[in-house]
PAZAPA-4460 file (N, C-alpha, C; in steps of 0.05 Angstrom, whole numbers, plus 32768, in hexadecimal, padded with zeros to 4 digits):
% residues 235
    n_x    n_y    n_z   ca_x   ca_y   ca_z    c_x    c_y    c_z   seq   type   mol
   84D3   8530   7F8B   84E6   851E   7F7E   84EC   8507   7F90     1      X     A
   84EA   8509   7FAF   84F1   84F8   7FC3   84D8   84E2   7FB8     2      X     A
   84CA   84E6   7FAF   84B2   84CF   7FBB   84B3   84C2   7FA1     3      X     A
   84C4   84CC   7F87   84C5   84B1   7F74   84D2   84A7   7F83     4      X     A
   84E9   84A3   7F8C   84FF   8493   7F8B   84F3   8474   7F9B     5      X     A
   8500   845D   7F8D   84F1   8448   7F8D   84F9   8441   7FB1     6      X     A
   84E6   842C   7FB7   84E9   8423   7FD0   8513   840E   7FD7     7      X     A
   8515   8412   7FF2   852B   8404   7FEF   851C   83EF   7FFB     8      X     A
   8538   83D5   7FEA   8534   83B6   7FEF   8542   83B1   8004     9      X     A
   8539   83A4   801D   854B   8399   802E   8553   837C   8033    10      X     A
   8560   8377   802E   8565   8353   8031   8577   8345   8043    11      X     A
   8569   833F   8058   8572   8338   806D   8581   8318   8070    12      X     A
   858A   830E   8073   85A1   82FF   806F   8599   82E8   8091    13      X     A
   8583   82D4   8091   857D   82BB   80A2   858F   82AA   80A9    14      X     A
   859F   82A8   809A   85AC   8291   8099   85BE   8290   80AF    15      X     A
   85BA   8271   80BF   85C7   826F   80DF   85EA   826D   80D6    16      X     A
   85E9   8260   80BF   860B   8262   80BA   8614   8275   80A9    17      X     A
   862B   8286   80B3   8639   8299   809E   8646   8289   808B    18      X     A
   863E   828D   8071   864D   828A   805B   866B   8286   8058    19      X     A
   8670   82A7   8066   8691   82AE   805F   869B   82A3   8075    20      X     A
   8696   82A2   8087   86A3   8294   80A0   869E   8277   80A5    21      X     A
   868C   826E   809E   867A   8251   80A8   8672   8255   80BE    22      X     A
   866F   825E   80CD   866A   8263   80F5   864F   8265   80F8    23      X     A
   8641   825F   810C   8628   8264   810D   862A   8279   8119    24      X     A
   8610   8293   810C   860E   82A4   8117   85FF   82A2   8131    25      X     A
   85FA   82C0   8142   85ED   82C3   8158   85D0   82C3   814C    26      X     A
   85C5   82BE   8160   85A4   82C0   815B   85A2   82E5   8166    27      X     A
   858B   82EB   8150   8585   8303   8150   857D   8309   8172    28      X     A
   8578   8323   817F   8578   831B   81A0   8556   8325   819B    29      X     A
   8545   832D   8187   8526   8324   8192   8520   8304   818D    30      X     A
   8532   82F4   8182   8529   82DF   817C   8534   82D1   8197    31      X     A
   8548   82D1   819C   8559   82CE   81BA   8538   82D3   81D0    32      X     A
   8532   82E6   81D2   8522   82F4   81E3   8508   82E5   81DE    33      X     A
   8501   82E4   81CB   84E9   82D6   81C6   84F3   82B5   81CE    34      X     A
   8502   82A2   81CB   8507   828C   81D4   850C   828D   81EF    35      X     A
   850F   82A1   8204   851B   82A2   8219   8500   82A5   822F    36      X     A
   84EE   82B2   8220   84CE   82B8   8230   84B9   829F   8231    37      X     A
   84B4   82A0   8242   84A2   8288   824D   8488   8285   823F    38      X     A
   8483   8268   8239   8475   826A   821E   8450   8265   822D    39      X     A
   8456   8269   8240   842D   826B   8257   8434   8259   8261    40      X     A
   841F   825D   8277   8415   8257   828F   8426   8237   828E    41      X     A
   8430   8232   82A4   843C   820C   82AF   8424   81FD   82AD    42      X     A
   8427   81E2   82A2   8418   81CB   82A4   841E   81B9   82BA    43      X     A
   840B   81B4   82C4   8411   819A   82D9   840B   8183   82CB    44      X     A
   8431   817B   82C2   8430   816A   82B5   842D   814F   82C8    45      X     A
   8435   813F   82D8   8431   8130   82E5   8416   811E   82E5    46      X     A
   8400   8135   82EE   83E5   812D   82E5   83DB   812A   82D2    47      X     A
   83E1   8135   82BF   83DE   812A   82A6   83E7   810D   8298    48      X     A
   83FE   8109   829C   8410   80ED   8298   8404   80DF   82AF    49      X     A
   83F8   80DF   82C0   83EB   80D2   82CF   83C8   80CA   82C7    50      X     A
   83BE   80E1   82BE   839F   80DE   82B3   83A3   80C1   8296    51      X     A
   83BB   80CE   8287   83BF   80BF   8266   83C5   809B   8277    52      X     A
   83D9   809E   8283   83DE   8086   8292   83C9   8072   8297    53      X     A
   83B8   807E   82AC   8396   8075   82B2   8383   806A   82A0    54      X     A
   8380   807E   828A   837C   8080   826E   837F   805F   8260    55      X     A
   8397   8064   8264   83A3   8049   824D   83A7   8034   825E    56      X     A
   83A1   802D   827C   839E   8013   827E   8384   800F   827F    57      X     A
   836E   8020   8283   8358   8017   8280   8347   8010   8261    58      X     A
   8359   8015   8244   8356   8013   8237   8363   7FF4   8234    59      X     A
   8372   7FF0   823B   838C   7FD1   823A   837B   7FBF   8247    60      X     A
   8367   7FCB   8261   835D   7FB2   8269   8343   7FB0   8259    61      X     A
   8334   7FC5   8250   831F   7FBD   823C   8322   7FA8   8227    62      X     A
   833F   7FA8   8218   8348   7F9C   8200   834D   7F80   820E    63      X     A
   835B   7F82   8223   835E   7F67   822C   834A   7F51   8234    64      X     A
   832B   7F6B   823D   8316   7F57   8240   830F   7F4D   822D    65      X     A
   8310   7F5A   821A   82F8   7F5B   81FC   8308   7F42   81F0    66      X     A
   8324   7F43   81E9   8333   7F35   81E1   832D   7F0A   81ED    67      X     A
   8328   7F16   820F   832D   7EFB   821A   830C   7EF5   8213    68      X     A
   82F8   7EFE   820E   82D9   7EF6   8213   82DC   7EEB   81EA    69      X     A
   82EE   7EFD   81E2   82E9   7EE6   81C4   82F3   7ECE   81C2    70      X     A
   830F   7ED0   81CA   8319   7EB8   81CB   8305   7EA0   81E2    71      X     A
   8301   7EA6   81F9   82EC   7E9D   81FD   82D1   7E90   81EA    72      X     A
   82CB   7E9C   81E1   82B4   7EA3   81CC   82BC   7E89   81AF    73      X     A
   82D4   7E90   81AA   82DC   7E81   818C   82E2   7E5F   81A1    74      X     A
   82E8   7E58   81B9   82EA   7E37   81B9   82CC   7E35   81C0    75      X     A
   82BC   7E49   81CE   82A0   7E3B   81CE   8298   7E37   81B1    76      X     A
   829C   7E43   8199   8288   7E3C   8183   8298   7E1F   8173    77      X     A
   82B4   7E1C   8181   82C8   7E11   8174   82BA   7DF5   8182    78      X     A
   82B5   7DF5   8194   82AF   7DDC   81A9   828A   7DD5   819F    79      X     A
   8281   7DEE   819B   825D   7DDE   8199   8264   7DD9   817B    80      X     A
   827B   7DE2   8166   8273   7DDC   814C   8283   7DBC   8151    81      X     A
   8298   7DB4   8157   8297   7D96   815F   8283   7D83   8167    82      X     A
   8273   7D92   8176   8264   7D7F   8187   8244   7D7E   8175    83      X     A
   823F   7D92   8168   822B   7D88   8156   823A   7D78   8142    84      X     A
   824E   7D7A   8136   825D   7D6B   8123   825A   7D4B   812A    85      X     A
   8267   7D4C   8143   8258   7D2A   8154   823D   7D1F   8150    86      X     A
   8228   7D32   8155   8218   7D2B   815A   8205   7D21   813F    87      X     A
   820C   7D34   812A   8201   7D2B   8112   8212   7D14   810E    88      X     A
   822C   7D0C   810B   8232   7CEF   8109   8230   7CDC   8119    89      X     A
   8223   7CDB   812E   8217   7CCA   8141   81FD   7CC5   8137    90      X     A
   81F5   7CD1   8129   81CF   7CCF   811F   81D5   7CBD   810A    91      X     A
   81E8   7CC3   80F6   81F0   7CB6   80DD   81EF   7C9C   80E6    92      X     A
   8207   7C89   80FE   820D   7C7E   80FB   81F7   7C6A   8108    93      X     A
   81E5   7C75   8120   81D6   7C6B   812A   81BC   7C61   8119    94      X     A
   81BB   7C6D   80F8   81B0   7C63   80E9   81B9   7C50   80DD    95      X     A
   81D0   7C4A   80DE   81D9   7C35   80CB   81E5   7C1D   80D7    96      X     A
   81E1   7C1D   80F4   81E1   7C04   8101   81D6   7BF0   80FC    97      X     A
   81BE   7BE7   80E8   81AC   7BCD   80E7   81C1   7BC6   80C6    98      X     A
   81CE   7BD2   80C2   81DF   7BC3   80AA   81F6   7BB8   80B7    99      X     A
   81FD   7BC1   80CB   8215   7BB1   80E4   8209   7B92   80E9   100      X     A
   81F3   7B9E   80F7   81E7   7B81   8100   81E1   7B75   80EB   101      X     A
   81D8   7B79   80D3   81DB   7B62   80BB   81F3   7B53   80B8   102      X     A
   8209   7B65   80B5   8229   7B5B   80B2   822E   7B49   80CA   103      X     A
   822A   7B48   80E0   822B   7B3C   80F5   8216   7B1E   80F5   104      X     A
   8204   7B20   80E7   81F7   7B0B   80DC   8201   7AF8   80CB   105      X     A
   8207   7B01   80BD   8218   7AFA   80AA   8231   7AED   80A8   106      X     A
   8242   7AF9   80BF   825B   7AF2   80CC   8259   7AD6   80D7   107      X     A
   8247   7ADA   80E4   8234   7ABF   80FC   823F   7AAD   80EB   108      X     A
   8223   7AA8   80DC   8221   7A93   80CC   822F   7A95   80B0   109      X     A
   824B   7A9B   80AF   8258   7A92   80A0   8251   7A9A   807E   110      X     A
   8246   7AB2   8082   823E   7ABA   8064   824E   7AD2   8058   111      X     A
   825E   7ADE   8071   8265   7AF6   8060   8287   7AEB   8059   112      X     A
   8282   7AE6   803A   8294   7AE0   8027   8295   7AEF   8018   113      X     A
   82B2   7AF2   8002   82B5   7AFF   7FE9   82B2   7B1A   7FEB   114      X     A
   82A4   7B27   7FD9   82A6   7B3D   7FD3   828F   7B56   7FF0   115      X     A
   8287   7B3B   7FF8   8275   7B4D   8016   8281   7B4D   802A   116      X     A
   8297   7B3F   802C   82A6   7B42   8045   82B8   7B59   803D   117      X     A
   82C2   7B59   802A   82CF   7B6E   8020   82C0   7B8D   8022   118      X     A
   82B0   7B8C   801C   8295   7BAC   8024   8299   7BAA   8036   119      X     A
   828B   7B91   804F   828D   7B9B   8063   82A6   7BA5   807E   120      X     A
   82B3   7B95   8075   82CE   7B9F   807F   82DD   7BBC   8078   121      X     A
   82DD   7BC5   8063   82D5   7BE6   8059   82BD   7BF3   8066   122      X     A
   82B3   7BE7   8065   829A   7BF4   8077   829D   7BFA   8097   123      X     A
   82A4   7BE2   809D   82A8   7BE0   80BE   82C6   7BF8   80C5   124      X     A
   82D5   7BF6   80AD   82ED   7C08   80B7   82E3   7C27   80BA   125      X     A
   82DC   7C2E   8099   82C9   7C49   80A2   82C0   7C50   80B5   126      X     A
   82AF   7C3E   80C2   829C   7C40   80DF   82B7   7C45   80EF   127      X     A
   82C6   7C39   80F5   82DC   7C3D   8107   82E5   7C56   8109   128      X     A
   82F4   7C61   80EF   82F8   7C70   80E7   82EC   7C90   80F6   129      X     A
   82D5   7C90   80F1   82B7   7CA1   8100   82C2   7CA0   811D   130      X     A
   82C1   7C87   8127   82C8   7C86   8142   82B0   7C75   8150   131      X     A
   82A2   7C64   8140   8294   7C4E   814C   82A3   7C36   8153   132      X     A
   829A   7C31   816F   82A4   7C18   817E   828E   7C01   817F   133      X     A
   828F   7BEC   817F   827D   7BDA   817F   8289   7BC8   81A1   134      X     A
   8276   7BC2   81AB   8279   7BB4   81C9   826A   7BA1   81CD   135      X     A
   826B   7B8C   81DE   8257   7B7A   81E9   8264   7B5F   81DE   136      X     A
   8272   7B4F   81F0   8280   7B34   81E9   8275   7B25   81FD   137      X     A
   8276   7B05   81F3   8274   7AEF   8207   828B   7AFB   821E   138      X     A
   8283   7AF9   8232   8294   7AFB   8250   8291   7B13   8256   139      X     A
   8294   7B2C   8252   828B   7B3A   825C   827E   7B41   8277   140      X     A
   8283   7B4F   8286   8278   7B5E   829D   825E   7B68   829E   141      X     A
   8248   7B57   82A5   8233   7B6E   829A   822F   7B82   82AB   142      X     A
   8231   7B9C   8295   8227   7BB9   829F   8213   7BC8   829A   143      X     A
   8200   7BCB   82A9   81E8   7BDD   82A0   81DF   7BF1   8299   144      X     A
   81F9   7BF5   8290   81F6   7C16   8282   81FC   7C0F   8268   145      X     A
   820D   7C04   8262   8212   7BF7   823E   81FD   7BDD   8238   146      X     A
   81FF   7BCB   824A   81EC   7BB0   8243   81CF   7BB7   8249   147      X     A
   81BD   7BA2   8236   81A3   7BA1   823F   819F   7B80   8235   148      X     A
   8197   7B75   825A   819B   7B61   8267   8179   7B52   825A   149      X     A
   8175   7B45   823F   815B   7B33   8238   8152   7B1D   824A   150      X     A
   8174   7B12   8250   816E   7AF0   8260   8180   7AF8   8278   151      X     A
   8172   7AE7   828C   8184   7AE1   829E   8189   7ABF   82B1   152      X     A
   8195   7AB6   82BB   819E   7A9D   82C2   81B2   7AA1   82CC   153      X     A
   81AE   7A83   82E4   81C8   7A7F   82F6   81DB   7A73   82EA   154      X     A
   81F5   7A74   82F4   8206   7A5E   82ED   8220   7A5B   82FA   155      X     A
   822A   7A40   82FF   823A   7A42   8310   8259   7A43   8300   156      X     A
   825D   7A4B   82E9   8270   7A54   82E5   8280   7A75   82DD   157      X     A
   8263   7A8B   82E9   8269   7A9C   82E9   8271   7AA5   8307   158      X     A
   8281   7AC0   8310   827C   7ACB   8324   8276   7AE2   8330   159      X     A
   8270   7AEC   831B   8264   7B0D   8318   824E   7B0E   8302   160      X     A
   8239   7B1E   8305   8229   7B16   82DE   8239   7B1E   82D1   161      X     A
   8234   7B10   82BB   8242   7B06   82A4   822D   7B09   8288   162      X     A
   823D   7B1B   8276   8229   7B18   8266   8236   7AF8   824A   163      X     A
   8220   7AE5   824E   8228   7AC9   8244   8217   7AC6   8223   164      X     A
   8203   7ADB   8220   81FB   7AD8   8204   81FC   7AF7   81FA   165      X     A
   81FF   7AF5   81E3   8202   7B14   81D2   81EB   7B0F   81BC   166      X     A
   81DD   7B1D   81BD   81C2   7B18   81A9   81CC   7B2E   8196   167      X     A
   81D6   7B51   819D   81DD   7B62   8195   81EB   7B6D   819C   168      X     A
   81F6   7B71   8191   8217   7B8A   819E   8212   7BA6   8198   169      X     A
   821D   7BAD   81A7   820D   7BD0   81B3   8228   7BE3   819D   170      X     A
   8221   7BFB   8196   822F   7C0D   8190   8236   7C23   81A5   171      X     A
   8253   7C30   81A3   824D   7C4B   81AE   8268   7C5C   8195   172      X     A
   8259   7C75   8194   8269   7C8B   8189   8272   7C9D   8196   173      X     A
   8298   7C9D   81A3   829D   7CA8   81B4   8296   7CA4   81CD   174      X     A
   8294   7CBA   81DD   827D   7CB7   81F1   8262   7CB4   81F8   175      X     A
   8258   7CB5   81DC   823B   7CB1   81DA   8233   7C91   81DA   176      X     A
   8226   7C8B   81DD   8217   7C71   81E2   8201   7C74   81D3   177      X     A
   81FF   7C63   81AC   81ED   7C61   81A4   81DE   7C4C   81A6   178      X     A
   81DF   7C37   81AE   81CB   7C1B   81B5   81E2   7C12   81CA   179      X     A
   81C8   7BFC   81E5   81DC   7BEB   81EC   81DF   7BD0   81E1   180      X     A
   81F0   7BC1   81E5   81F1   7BA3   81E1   81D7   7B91   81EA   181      X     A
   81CE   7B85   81DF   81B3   7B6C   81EC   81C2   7B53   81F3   182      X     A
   81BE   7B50   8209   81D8   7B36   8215   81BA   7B26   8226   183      X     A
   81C8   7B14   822E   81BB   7AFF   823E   81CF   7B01   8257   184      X     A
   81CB   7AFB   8275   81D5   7AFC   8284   81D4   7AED   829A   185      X     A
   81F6   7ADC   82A1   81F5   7AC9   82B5   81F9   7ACC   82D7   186      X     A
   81EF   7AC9   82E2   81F7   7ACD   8304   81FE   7AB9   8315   187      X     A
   8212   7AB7   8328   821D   7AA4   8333   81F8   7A9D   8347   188      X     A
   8202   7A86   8349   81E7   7A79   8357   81E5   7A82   8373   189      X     A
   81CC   7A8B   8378   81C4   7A91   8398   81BF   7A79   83A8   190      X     A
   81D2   7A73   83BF   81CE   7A68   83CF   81C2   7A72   83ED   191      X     A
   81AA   7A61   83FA   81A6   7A6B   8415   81AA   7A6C   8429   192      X     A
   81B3   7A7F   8437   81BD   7A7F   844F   81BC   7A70   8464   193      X     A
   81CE   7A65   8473   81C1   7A4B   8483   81BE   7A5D   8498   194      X     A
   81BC   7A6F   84A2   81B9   7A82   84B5   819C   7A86   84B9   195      X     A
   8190   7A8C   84A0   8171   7A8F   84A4   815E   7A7B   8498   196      X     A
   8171   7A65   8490   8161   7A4A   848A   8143   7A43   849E   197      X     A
   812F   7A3F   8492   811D   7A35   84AA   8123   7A1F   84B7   198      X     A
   811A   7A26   84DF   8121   7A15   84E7   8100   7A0F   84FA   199      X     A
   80FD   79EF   84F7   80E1   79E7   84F9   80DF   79F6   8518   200      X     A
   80BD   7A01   8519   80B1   7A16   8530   80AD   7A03   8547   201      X     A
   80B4   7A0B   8568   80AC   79FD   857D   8095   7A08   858A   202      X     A
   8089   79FD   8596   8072   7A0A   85AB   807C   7A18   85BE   203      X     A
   8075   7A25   85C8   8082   7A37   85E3   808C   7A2B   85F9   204      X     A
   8085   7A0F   85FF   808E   79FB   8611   80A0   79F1   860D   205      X     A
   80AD   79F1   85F1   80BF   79E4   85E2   80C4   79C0   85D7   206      X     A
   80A9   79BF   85D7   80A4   79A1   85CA   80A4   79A7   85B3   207      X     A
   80A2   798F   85A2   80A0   7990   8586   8084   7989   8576   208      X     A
   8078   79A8   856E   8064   799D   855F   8053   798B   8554   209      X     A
   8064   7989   8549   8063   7967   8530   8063   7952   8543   210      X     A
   8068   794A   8556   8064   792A   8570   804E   792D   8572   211      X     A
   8041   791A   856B   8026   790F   8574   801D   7906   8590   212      X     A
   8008   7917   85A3   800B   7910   85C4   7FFF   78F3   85C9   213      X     A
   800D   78ED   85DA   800B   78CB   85E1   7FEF   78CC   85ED   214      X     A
   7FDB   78B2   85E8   7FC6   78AA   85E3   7FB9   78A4   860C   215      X     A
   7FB1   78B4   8616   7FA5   78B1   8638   7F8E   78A1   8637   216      X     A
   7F91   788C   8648   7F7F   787C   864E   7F72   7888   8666   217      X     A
   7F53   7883   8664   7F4A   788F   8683   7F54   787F   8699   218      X     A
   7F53   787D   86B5   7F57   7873   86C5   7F35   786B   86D1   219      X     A
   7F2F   7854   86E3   7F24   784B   86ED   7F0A   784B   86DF   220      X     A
   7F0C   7845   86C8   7EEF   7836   86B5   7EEF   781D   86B6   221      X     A
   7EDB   7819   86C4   7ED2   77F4   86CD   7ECA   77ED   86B1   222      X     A
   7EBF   77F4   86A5   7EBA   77ED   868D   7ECD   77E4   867D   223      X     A
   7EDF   77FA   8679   7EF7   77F5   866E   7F04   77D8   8670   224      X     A
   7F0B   77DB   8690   7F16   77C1   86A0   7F12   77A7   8698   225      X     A
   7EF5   77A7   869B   7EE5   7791   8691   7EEB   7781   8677   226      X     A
   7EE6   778C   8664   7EF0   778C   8647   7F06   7785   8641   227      X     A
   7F1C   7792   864F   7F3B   778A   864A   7F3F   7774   865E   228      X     A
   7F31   776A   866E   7F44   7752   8681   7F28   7738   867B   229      X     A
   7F2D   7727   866C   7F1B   770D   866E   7F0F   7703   867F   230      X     A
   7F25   76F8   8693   7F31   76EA   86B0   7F14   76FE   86CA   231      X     A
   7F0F   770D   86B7   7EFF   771E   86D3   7EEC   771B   86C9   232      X     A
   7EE1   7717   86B4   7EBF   7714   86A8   7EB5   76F5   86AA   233      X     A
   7ECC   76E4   86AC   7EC3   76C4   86B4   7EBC   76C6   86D2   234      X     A
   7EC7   76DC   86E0   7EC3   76D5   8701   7EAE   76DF   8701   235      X     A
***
């Protein structure tokens, strides 16, 4: 008859606060016991927070390189994509220089009127615009790196060369230098040194070359005598 009887229910009651009291209960003492036992073996923590430490600056300076070699990286492509950018509009414009020198023809002789001075003045601004400079004026300094010198002549109202004719005026784009100017060029007159002026050569005796030696008569030619005195051929 013992072994029908049903199993008993036990229901144990967790809860850290009593109900009827509000209070927190005690902790059960294997649970006490079990929080109180050492949970294995000590870590040497120190070295560890020392390894992670190590760890993470050598990771900080990886990022920092990688970081500095792009930025690096982005003004080099930033700087060659400018500088081909230049360079194709330096080609442009260096083609379209012989419509300058037309306009400049034109200017000369008093033709660009109306509606062409108008183009070309729109025209010439554009070019500016780009960053073309045009150079090479009467007076001027001539320099041999921008000018290319066709004529040259003295004159005594320059005092340095001078560039005194402009056949063509030179472009440059930026720093580039696409044609120079064709000038003519004046130089103050060379005078010569009176220092090494020639001075006429003496003989080693120090007579003068150029004197013609005085004319020696022989001495004691009866013949001679004869001839030159009358007075002695009658005796």
């Amino acid at each position: 008859m013992g072994s029908d009887e049903p199993d008993r229910v036990v229901i144990r009651d967790k809860r850290r606060i009593d109900p009827v009291t509000g209070e927190v209960r005690a902790a059960p003492d294997g649970v006490a016991a079990a929080a109180g036992a050492p949970a294995g073996p000590e870590v040497a923590v120190p070295d560890a927070v020392a390894d992670l430490q190590a760890a993470v600056a050598e990771r900080t300076a990886d990022l920092q390189r990688v970081q500095a070699e792009y930025a690096n990286y982005r003004k080099r492509a930033d700087r060659d994509r400018l500088a081909a950018g230049d360079v194709a509009i330096s080609r442009v414009l260096a083609e379209l220089l012989p419509v300058l020198d037309d306009i400049d023809r034109a200017r000369t002789h008093d033709d660009l009127t109306g509606a062409l001075k108008a183009v070309a003045d729109h025209l010439e601004g554009i070019f500016a615009k780009l960053g073309l400079h045009a150079f090479g004026e009467v007076g001027d300094p001539f320099d041999p790196a921008i000018h290319e010198a066709v004529l040259h002549a003295e004159s005594d109202d320059v005092t340095e060369p001078t560039c005194t004719i402009v056949m063509r005026r030179g472009y440059q784009h930026g720093e580039r230098l696409l044609r120079p100017a064709m000038v003519g060029v004046s130089e103050p007159p060379t005078t010569p040194d009176p220092t090494t002026a020639t001075a006429p050569a003496t003989s080693p005796t120090g007579d003068d070359p150029t004197e013609q030696p005085a004319e020696v008569k022989p001495e004691g030619d009866p013949g001679h005598e004869a001839q030159g005195d009358p007075e002695a051929q009658d005796e």
